[in-house]
Structure formats: C-alpha cells, structure tokens
C-alpha positions in Angstrom: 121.1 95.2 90.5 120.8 91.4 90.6 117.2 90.0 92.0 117.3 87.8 95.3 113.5 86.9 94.9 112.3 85.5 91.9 108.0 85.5 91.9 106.2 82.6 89.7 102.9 82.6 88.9 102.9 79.2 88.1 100.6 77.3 85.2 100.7 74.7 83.3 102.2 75.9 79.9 102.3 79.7 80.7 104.8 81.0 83.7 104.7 84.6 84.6 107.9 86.0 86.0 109.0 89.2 88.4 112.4 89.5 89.7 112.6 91.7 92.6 115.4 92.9 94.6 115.4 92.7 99.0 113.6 96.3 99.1 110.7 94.7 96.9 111.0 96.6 93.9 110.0 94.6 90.9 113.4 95.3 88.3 112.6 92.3 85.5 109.4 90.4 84.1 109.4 87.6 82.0 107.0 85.1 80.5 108.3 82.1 80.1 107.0 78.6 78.7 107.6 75.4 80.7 111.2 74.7 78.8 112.0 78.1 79.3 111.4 77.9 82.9 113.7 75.0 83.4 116.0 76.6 81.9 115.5 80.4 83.1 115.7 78.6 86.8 118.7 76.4 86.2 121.0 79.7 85.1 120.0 81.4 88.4 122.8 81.4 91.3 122.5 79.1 94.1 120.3 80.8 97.7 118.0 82.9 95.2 114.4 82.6 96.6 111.8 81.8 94.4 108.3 82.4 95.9 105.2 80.3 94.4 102.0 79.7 95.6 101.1 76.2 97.5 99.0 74.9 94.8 98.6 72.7 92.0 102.3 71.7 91.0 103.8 73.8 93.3 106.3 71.1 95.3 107.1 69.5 92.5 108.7 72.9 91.3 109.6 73.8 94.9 112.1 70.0 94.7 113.2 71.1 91.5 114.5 74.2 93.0 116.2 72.1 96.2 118.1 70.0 93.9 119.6 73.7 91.9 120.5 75.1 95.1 117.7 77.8 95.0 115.5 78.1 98.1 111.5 77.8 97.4 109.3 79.7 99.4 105.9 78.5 98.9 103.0 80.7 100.5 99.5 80.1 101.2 97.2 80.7 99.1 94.4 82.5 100.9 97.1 84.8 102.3 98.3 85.7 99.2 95.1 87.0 97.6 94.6 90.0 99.3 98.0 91.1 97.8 96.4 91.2 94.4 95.7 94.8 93.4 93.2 95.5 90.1 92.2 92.6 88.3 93.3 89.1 88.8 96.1 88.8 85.8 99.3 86.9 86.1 101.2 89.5 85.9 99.2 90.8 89.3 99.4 87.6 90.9 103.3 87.1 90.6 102.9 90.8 91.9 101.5 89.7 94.9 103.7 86.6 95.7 106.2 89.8 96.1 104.7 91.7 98.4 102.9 89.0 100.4 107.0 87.8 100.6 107.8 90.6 102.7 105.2 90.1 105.2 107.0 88.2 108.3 103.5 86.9 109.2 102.9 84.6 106.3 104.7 81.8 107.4 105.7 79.5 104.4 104.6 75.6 103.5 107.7 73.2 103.7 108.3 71.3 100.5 106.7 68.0 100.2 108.9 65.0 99.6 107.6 62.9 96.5 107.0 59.7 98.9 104.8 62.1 100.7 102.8 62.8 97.5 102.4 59.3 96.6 100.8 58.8 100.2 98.7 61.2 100.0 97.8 60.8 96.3 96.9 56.8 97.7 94.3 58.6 100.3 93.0 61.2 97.4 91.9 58.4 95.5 90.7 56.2 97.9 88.3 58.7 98.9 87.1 59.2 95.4 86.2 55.8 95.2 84.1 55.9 98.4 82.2 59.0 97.1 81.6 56.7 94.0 80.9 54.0 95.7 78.2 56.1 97.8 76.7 57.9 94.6 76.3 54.0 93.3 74.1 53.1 96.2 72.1 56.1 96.2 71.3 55.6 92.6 70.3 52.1 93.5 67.8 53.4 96.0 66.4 55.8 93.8 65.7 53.8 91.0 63.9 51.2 93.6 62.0 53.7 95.2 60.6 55.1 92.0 58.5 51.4 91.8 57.4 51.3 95.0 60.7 49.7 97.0 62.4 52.0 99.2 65.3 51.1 101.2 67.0 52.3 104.0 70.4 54.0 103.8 73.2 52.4 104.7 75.7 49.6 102.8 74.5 47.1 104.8 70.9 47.3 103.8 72.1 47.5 99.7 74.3 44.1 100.0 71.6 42.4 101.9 67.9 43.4 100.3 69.1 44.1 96.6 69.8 40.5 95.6 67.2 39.5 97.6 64.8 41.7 95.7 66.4 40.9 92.3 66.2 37.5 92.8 61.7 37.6 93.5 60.3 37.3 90.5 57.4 38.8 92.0 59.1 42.4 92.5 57.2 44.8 90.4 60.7 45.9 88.6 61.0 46.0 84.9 63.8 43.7 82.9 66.0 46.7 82.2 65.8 48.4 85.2 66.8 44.5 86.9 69.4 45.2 84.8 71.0 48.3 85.5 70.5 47.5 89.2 73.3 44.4 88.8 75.3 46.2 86.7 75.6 48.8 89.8 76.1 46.0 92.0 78.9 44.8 90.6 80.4 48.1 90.1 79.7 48.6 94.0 81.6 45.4 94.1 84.3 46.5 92.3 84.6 49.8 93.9 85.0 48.1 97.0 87.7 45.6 96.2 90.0 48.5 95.2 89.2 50.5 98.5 90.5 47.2 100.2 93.5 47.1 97.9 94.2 50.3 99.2 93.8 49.9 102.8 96.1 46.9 102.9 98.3 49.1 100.9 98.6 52.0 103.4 98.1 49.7 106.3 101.7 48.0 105.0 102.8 51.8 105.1 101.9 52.5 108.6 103.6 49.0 109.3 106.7 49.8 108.3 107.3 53.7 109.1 108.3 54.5 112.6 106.6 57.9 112.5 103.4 55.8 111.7 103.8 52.9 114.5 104.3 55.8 117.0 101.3 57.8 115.8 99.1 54.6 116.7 99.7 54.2 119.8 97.5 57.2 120.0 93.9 56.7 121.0 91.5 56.9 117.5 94.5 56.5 115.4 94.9 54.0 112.6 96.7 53.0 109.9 94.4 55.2 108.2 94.7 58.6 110.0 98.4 58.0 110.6 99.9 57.7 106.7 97.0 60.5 106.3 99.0 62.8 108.7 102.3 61.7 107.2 101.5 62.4 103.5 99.7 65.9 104.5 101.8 67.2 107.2 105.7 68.2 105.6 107.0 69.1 108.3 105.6 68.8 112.0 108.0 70.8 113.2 106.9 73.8 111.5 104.2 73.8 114.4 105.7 75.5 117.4 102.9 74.3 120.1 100.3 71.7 119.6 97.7 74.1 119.6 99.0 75.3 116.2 98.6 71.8 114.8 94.9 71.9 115.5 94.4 75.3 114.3 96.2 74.5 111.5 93.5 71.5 111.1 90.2 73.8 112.1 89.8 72.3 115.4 89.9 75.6 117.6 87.5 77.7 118.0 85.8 80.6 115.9 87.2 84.0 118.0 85.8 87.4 117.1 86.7 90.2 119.6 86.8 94.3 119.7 87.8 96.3 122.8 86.9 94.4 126.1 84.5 92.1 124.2 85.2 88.3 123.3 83.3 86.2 121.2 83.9 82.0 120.6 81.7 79.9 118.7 82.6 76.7 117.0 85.4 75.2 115.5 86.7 77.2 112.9 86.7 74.1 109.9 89.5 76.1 108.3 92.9 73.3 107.2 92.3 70.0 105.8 89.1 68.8 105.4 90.0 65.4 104.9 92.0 64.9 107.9 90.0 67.1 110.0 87.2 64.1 109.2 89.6 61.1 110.0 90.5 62.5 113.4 86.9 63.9 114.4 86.1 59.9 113.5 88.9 58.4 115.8 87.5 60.7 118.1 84.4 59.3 117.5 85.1 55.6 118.0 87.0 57.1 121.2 83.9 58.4 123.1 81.7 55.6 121.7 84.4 53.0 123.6 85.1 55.0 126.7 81.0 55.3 127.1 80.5 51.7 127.4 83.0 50.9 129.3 82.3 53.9 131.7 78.5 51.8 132.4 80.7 48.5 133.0 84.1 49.7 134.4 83.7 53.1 135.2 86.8 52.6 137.6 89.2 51.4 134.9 88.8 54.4 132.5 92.1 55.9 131.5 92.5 59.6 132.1 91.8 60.7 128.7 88.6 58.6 128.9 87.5 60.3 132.0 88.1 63.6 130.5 85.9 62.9 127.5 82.7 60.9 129.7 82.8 63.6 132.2 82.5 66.5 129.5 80.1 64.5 127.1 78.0 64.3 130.5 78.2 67.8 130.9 78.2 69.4 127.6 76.4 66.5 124.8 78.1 64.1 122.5 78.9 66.3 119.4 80.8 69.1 121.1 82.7 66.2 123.5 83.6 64.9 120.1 84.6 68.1 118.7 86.6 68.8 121.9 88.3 65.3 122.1 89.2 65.6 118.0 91.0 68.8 119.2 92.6 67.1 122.1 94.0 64.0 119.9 95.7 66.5 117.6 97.3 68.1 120.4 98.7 65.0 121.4 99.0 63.2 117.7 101.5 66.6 117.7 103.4 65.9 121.0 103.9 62.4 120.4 105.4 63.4 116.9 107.9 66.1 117.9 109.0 64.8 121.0 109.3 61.2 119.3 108.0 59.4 121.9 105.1 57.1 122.3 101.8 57.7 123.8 101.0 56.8 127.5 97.4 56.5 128.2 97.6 58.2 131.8 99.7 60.7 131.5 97.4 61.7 128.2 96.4 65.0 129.9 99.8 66.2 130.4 101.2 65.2 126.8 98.5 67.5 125.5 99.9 70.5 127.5 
C-alpha cells in the first residue's frame, strides 16, 4: 500500500522517516541523511503530505516541497508533544507528527516565503543588537558604581555623564578601567549605528509594500511593527476572526472554567513575544497621546481615543494598555483582510 503522509523528524544531518497510510498506520521507516532526503523527497509523487514540525529549518524544507509538488503540513510544536509516547527518540517524534496529523484541531502553520524570512531575520537581529547594546551600558554602570559613581539607568544618562566623567581628571577611576569604559562606548556607538542601518532598512520596506503602507495607517503602528507583522504572520488569512489574531499573539485573556464556574485572569502571553512587545508599545504611545490631548481637547478625541481614556479612568494604565494592545490587533487584522485602510472613527466598528 503506497503512503499518502510522509512524517520528518527533521535535523540537521540526521532525518528520521515514517510513511503512513490515510488510516495512520505507520508501513515504512527510514533514516535518511540530508542528500538522502533530497533525494528520497524528490522520487515521491506529486499531493503526498509530508508533516514536519514548525521549527528550526522547517519552511525552508516546507518550499522545497512546494516547488516538487508535495504538500507540507507543518504543525505546532507544542501541540505535537503530547503525541510523543515513551521517551523522546526520533523515531517517537516522527511518530507523533502522525498521529497529531489526524487530529482536525491542530490547525497547520502556512509556509513562509523566503522574503518573509529575510524580514524577519532583519528584526531577529536588530533586537540582538539592542540586548547588546543594553548589556554594554549596564556593564558601564557597574563598573562606575564599584568606585563610588553610580548612574541612573537609562541611554540618555550613559551618553551624557560618561564622557563627562572620563574627561575629569579628578574622578577617582583607575587608567584601565578609563579604558575599558571607552572601549564600551564606542562599542555602544557602534551598536547603535547598525540599529539605525536597520531601521532605515525596514523603514524603506514598509515604504514600498502596500500591505505595510496600509498597516500604518493604524494607530501605534510603524514601520517597525508593520514589516514585524509582515515577516511573522504567513498568512493572515489563516485567522478566521480578529479575535484569533490576538490569541494567536497572547493578548486574550487567561480562561479556566468547570461546570457553571468561569475564571479570567490576564492575558495569556502565549504567540510571539516579540510582536506581542511592539504592539503593547504602539499601544503604549497611543494612551500616552490620547491622555494629553484628552486635558487639552477632550472634545476632539477620536473614538478609539475615547475608548482607551475612558477605560484607563476606570480601570488603571497597564490593563488600558493591555486592553488597547488587544484592540489594535483586532483591527491591525481587519484592516489586513479586508484590504482596506483604517478610519479613525469608525475604529470601534472595524474591531468588531
């Protein structure tokens, strides 16, 4: 009987192997090395599935198998672990990727394209270079406050009373330790200049892509949150309501029920960390703005402003900036299926 799902436990030398046929029974296992692979998947007939996992490597395999006619299936991660009976073995895990196949809940991860990759590889590294630019300046204050200087956090306060302390000769700061202090400088510096590189870079992006230009026409969305979306997100129609964007991005809340009882907490922090951040920052600036205009113009607020002044009134900043990060992904969602740019007064009913 000929196998219409091929498992792959993928890796990067090693690739375990289990054909199975519709029913789910298992008839052939292989373990193949990377040439192997290529070649074991380019002898297999066009509309086979081949299930992965969503992980390291796994759209780059999941193109290679658009481009043979095979249909990838990638599948979460986290739901495919509880398929995994005994120990954790490659020959278990590919396993899994079978059975977890037949469950109709696991809904699959579209492929990414390899423009969306390089996007989102431009925001992966940008934000390693701000955690090393941070670590740099927290080293800086360290070494300072071990002779008697502390400093205040914040970049502001390193750019403006380092050089000033280097440059006293009076400072109680040994020669070497003068020394290591510019030399961090100037890799803060550095650090810095490549973080702008990069923001002109993705800010050209969001220029020139129409999905972008539309996405920033939301409130609290930038160049940077917009190519963040479009490099992370394959596929936004794979979300049927805009409530299943922002779960998808950890923005709903925390739900535990049994019988007649229901329990909601906080957001459930569960998708993308990074994005999650970018929007709960738009959101941020949002409710910052719409609060000082409120004390100046409280009659010219927009409705989505309204919405957010009224509830941080009534509930505290934090959650009203929880609850507006939700509401912008709601409408980031809307405004991206339905093509269509955002309108700042209807913003209540482009969230429905």
């Amino acid at each position: 009987m000929d196998p219409t799902t091929i498992a792959v436990d993928l890796a990067k030398d090693v690739f375990e192997i289990a054909c199975a046929t519709s029913a789910g029974r298992i008839v052939e296992r292989r373990r193949l090395s990377r040439p192997q692979f290529h070649r074991f998947l380019s002898k297999l007939p066009p509309g086979v599935e081949v299930v992965m996992e969503a992980c390291s490597s796994a759209h780059y395999w999941g193109r290679q198998c658009q481009a043979l006619g095979l249909v990838p299936v990638l599948l979460p991660p986290q739901y495919v672990r509880p398929y995994v009976r005994r120990n954790k073995t490659d020959r278990t895990d590919a396993e899994a990727l079978v059975e977890a196949r037949r469950c109709a809940g696991i809904l699959p991860v579209p492929v990414k394209t390899a423009e969306q990759q390089a996007l989102q590889s431009l925001h992966r590294v940008r934000a390693q270079w701000q955690t090393a630019r941070t670590a740099r300046m927290n080293v800086i204050r360290g070494l300072l406050r071990e002779y008697g200087l502390p400093l205040r956090a914040g970049a502001v306060t390193i750019r403006r009373a380092v050089p000033r302390l280097l440059a006293d000769e009076n400072a109680a700061l040994p020669q070497v330790v003068r020394q290591l202090v510019e030399h961090l400088l100037e890799e803060i510096g550095e650090l810095e200049a490549r973080v702008r590189a990069l923001d002109h870079q993705l800010r050209a992006v969001a220029d020139a892509d129409p999905v972008t230009r539309r996405l920033q026409t939301v409130p609290g969305v930038g160049p940077l949150v917009a190519t963040g979306f479009l490099g992370s997100v394959p596929h936004i129609h794979a979300f049927r309501r805009g409530r299943s964007f922002a779960s998808w991005l950890g923005l709903t809340p925390r739900e535990a029920a049994s019988g007649t009882r229901q329990w909601r907490g906080g957001i459930s922090k569960r998708g993308d960390v990074y994005l999650r951040a970018l929007l709960t920052h738009g959101a941020r600036s949002v409710l910052f703005n719409a609060l000082r205009r409120a004390r100046v113009h409280a009659d010219r607020l927009t409705a989505l402003q309204r919405w957010v002044v009224q509830l941080a009134n009534r509930r505290g900043y934090n959650k009203a900036v929880s609850a507006l990060a939700n509401k912008l992904a709601r409408i980031v969602w809307a405004v991206w299926r339905r093509e269509i740019d955002f309108k700042a007064e209807s913003s209540l009913q482009a969230a429905m």
